[in-house]
C-alpha positions in Angstrom: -1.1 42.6 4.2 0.5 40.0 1.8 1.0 40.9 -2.0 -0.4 38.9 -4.6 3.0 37.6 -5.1 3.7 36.6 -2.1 0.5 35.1 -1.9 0.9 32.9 -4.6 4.2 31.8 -3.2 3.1 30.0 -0.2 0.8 27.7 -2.0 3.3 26.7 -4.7 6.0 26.1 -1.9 3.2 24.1 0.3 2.1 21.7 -3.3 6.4 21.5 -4.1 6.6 19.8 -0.8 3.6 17.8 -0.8 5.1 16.3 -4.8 8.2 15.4 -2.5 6.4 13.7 0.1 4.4 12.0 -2.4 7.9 10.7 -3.6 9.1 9.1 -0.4 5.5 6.9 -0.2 5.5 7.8 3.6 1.8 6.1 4.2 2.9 3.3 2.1 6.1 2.6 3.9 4.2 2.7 7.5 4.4 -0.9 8.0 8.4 -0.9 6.6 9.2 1.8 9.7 6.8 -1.1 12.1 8.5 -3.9 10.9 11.6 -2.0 11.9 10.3 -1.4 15.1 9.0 -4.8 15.8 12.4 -6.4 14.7 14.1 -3.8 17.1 12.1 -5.0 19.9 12.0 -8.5 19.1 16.1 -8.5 19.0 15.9 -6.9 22.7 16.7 -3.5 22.2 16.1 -1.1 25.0 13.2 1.8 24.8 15.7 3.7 27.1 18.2 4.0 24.6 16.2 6.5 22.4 19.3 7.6 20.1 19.3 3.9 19.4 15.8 3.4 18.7 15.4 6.7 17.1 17.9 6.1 14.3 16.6 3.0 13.9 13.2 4.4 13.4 13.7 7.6 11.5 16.8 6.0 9.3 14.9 3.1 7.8 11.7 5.1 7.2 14.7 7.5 5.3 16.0 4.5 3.3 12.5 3.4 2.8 11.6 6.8 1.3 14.9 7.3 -1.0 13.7 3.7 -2.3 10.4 4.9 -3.5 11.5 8.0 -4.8 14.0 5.4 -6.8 11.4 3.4 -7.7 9.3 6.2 -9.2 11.8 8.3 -10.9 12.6 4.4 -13.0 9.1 4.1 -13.6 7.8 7.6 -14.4 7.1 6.4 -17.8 4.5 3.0 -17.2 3.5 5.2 -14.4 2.0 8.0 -16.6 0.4 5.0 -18.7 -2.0 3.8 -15.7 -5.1 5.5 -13.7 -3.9 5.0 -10.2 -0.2 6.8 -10.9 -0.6 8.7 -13.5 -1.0 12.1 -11.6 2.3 11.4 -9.1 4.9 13.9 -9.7 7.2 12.5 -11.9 4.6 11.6 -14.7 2.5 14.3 -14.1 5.5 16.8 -14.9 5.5 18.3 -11.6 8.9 17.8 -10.7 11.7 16.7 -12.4 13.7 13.4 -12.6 16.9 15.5 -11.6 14.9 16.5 -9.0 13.9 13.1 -7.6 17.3 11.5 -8.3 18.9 14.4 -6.0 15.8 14.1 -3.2 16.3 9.7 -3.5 19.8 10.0 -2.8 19.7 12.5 -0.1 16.8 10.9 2.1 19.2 7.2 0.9 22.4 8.7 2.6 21.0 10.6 5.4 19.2 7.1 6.4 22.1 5.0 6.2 24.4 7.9 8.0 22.0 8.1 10.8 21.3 4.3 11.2 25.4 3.8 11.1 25.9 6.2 13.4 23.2 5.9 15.9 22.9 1.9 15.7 25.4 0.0 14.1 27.3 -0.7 11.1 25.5 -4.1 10.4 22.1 -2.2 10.4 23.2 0.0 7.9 24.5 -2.9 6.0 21.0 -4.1 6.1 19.6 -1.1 5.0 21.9 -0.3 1.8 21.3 -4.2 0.8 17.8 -3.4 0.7 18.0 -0.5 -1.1 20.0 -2.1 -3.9 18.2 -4.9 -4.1 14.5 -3.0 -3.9 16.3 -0.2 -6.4 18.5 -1.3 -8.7 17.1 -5.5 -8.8 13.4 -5.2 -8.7 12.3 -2.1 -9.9 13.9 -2.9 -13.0 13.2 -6.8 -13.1 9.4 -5.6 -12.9 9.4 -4.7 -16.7 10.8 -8.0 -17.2 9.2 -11.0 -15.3 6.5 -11.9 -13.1 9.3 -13.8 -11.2 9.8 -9.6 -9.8 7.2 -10.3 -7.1 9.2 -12.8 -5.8 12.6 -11.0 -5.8 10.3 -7.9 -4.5 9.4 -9.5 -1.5 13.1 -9.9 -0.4 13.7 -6.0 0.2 10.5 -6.0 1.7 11.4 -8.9 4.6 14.7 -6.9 5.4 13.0 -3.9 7.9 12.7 -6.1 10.7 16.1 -7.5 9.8 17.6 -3.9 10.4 15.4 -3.4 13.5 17.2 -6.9 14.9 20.9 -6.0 13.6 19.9 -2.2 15.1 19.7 -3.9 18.8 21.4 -6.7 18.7 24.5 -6.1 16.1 23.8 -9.7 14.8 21.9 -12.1 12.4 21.3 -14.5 14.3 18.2 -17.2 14.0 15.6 -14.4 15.1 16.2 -11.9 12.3 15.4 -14.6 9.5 12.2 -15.7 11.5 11.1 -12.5 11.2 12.1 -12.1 7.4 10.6 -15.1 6.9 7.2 -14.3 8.3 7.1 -10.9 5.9 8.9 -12.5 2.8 5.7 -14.9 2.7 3.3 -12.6 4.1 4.3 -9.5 1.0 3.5 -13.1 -2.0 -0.3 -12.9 -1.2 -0.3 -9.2 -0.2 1.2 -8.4 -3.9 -0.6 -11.2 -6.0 -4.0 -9.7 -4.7 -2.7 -5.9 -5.9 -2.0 -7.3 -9.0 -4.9 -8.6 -9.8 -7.1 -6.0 -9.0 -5.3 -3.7 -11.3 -4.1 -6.2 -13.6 -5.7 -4.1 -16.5 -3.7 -1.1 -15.8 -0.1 -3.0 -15.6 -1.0 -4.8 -18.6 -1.6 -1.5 -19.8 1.8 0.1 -18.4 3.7 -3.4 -19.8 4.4 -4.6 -16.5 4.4 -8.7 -17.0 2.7 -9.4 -13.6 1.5 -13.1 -13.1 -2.2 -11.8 -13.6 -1.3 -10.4 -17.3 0.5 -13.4 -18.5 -1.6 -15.9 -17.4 -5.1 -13.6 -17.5 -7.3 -16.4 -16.2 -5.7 -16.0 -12.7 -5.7 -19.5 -12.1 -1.8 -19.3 -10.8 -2.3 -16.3 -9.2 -5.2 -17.9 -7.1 -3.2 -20.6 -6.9 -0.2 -19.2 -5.6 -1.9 -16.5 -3.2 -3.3 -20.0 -1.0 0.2 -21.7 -1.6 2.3 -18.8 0.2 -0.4 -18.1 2.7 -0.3 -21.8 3.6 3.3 -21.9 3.7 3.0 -18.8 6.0 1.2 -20.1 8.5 4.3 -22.9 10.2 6.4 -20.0 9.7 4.1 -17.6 11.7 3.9 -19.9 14.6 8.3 -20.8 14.4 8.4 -17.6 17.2 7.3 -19.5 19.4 8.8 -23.0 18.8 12.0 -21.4 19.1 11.7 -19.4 22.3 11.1 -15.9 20.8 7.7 -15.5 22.1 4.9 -17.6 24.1 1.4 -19.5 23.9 -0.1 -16.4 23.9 1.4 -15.4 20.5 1.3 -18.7 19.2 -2.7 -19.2 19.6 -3.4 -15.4 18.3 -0.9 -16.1 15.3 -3.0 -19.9 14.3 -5.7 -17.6 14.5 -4.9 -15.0 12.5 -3.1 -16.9 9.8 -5.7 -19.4 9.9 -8.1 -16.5 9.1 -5.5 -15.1 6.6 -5.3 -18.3 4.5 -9.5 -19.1 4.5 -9.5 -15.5 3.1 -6.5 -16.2 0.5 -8.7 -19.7 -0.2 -12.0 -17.7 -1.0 -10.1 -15.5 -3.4 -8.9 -18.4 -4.9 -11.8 -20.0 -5.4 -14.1 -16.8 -6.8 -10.8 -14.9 -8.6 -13.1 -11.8 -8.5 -11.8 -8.8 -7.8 -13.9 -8.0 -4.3 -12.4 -11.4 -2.9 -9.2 -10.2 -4.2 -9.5 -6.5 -2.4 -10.6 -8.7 1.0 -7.3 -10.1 0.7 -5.6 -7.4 0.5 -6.9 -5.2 2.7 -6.8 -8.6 5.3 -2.8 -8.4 4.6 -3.0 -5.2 6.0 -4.3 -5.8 9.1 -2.5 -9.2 9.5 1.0 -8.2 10.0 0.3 -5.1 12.6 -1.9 -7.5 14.2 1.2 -10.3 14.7 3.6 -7.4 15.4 1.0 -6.3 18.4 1.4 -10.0 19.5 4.8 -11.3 19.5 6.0 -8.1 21.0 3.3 -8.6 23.9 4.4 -11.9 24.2 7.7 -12.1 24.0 10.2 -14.2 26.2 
């Protein structure tokens, strides 16, 4: 039989693990570790060569997760000021920024350690460029300027970028397809969070387009503009020989559907049209993952 002690242990080491979890956003970086994926297979590589593919995999969802626990330990403070972050770890006082400083920088070197040694240098390359940029550019530029979206979104393009340099150990025309296709696809995706909780970043001092310009006619605005500008972009895979007909009729689709959504939003600014798009965006880019990979050429 346990003693009380040891009893109370097991629950405290079980909820310290969980707050470091929390730190690393590993639901919320799901789609970085697909894009990864999709960019790996999209540049070729080989599901035989699992060292390859498994570094690949497990170093960018490492990076990914030392970038969030960057990006929370610099915001702790707005954090604590807004419903929907208020109880993570840092603002909560469950752990310590010491303690997510150490934990970002370990999960940040053992990513880029496993992605240079099981794939290549240039994916590692990638992969520290994005955490820089995501780190050390955005998160702070978010206190700043709504012009942080924007810059946010270029980090967040970069995953299939690694996947590609992973396989192929190049840049060629096929990684900045794919960044393209996520650099416009995140614009929407992000102008529609911000909106829905524009009260709590105006709240938290965060100058997002939606608090500066409260009537959301920009935000509306620009949600349609990027999801128009998406949708040549989502169909250049197959104009330049990455994928077939198959992909390009499911991607017209899909964007199609993508921008009459962004277009409704637009035209009500409420805050359910604005969750549709949202939650739209996250189906959307599994969806033309599932595609180009099944269609590739």
């Amino acid at each position: 039989m346990r003693s009380n002690a040891e009893a109370v242990v097991v629950p405290v080491a079980r909820s310290r693990a969980s707050d470091y979890l929390a730190l690393a956003k590993p639901r919320l970086n799901f789609l970085v570790v697909i894009s990864a994926m999709a960019g790996y297979a999209m540049g070729g590589g080989s599901t035989s060569d699992i060292v390859r593919l498994i570094s690949t995999v497990v170093g960018t969802a490492l990076v990914a997760g030392g970038a969030s626990a960057f990006n929370q330990l610099l915001e702790r403070r707005p954090d604590a000021l807004m419903g929907r972050t208020r109880l993570r770890p840092l603002p909560d006082g469950r752990l310590r920024a010491m303690q997510a400083l150490v934990f970002g920088g370990m999960l940040s070197v053992a990513g880029l350690l496993l992605l240079w040694a099981g794939a290549n240098g240039l994916a590692a390359a990638v992969a520290f460029g994005t955490l820089v940029i995501y780190a050390a550019v955005y998160t702070p530029l978010k206190r700043r300027s709504s012009f942080a979206t924007v810059v946010g979104a270029i980090p967040g393009a970069l995953p299939p970028v690694i996947g590609w340099a992973a396989a192929r150990d190049d840049l060629s025309q096929g990684a900045w397809v794919l960044f393209g296709i996520v650099f416009l696809w995140q614009l929407p995706h992000f102008l529609a969070i911000a909106w829905m909780y524009r009260d709590e970043y105006a709240r938290a001092g965060f100058p997002m387009l939606p608090v500066i310009e409260p009537d959301g006619r920009s935000t509306a605005r620009q949600a349609v503009v990027y999801s128009a500008a998406l949708l040549p972009l989502s169909l250049a895979p197959t104009l330049v020989g990455m994928a077939g007909t198959l992909y390009f009729a499911g991607a017209l689709i899909l964007t199609l559907a993508f921008l009459g959504v962004a277009a409704r939003f637009a035209a009500t600014r409420g805050t359910p049209d604005a969750r549709r798009l949202f939650f739209t965006s996250i189906l959307y880019l599994p969806l033309i993952w599932i595609l180009m990979i099944a269609d590739r050429t």
